[in-house]
VOGU-3710 file (C-alpha; in Angstrom, 3 decimals, decimal comma):
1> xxxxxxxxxx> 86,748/103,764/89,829  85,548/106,760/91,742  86,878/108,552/95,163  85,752/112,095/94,929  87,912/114,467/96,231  85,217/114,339/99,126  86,188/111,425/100,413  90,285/112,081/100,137  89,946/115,109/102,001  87,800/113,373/104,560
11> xxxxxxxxxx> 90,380/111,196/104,980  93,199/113,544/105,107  92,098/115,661/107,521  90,913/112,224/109,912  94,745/111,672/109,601  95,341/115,014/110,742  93,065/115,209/113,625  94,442/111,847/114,774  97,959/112,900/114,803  96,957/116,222/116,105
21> xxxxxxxxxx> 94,263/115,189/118,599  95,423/112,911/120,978  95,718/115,508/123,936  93,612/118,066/123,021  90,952/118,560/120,051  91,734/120,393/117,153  90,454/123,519/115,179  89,484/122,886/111,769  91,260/126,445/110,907  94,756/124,339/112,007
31> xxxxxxxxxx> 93,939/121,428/109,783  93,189/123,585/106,781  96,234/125,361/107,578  98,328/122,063/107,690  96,691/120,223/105,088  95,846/123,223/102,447  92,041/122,543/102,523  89,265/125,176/102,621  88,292/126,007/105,791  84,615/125,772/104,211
41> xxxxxxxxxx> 84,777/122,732/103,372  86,603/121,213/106,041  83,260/122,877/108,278  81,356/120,593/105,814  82,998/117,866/105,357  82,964/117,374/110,055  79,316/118,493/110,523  79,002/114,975/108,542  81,390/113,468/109,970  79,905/114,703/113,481
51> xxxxxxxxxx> 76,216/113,248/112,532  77,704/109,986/111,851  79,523/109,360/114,858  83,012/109,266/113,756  84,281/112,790/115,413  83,098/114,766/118,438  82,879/118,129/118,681  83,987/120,484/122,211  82,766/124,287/122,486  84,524/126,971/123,898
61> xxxxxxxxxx> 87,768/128,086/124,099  90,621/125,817/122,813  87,153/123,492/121,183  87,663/121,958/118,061  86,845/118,750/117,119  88,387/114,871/118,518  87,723/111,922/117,328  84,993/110,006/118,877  86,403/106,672/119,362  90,074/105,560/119,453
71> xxxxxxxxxx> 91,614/105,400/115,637  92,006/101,927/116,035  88,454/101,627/115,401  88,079/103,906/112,738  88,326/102,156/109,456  89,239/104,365/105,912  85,780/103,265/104,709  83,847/104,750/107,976  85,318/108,054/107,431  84,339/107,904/103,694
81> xxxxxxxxxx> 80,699/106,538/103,840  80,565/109,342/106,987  80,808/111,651/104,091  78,112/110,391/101,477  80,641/109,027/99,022  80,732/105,437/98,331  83,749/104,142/96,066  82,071/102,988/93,434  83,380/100,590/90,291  80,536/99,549/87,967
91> xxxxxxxxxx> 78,787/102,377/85,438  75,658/101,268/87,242  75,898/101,608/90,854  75,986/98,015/91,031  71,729/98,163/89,736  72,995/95,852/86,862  71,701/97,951/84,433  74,892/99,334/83,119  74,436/98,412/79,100  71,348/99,406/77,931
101> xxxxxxxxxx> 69,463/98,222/81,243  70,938/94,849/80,775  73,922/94,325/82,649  77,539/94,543/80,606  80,074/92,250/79,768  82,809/93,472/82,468  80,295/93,903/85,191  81,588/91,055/87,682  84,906/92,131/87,299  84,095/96,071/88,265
111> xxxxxxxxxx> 81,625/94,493/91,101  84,254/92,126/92,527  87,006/94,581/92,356  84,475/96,829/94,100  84,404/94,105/97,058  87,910/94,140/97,618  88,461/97,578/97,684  85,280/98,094/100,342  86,978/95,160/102,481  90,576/96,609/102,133
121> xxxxxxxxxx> 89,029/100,566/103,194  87,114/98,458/106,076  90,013/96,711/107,632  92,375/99,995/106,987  92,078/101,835/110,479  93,181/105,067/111,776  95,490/103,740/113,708  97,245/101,945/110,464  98,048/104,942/108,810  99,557/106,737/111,453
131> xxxxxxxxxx> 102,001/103,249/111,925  102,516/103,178/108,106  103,727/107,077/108,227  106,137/106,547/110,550  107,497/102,962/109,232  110,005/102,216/107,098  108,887/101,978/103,414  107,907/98,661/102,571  110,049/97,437/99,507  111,004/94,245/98,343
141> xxxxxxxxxx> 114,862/93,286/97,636  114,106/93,006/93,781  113,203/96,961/94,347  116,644/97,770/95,601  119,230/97,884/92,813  122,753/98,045/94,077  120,923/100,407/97,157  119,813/103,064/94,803  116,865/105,025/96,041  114,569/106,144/94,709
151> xxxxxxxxxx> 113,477/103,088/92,448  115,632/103,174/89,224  115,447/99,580/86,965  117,330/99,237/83,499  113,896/97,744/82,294  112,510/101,356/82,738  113,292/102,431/79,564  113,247/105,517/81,223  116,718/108,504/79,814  118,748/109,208/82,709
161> xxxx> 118,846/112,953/83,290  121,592/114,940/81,266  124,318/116,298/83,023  124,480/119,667/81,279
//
């Protein structure tokens, strides 16, 4: 599978701006400050975003950029097709030519795996990860053992850390 580091910044710094934007818009120097991105990029990665409708940009002094609708109604996937970067699954592109033009054994796996992953990005908003960040993790009770955090299980295999 394939998310370029284009598209996880994209989305990283659309999580930014929506935490950071709701009263005022937001200076792409901040959000490479915050999030450890290259201003450069960042300036790249919005004038695409800006073209395709998904953030707004506001001149003069204390401009920056806002989103252009409310992050309710900005899915995962929008900000990464705003981008140019498609997650893609199959060798092929989904042409069906992955195997020596002919199409390969595992193909409708990768293609239906692509599917999901396009309709879980596409019903992911904004919105969703800003109420996921400030939730409470989501863990089953099998995950809990005897109220040890972080995750520990016996099955593990895993040493347990000397106590030198």
């Amino acid at each position: 599978m394939k998310l370029t580091t284009k598209g996880r910044y994209a989305v990283t710094a659309m999580l930014d701006l929506t935490l950071h934007g709701a009263s005022s818009p937001v200076a792409l120097s901040d959000i490479s400050d915050r999030q450890d991105i290259s201003l450069s990029y960042l300036e790249q990665l919005f004038c695409r975003l800006r073209r395709n409708g998904v953030v707004e940009s506001v001149h003069g002094p204390g401009g920056g950029y806002r989103l252009a609708r409310p992050p309710a109604e900005i899915s995962v996937r929008a900000v990464i097709l705003a981008v140019d970067e498609p997650v893609q699954t199959t060798l092929c592109g989904g042409d069906r030519n992955c195997q020596d033009g002919r199409v390969c054994l595992t193909h409708e796996l990768w293609e239906e795996l692509h599917v999901k992953i396009e309709a879980f990005l596409d019903a992911l908003s904004l919105q969703d990860l800003v109420d996921r960040r400030f939730s409470p993790p989501r863990v089953s009770p099998d995950q809990i053992i005897g109220g040890a955090w972080p995750l520990t299980r016996e099955s593990d295999n895993c040493p347990a850390p000397a106590n030198d």
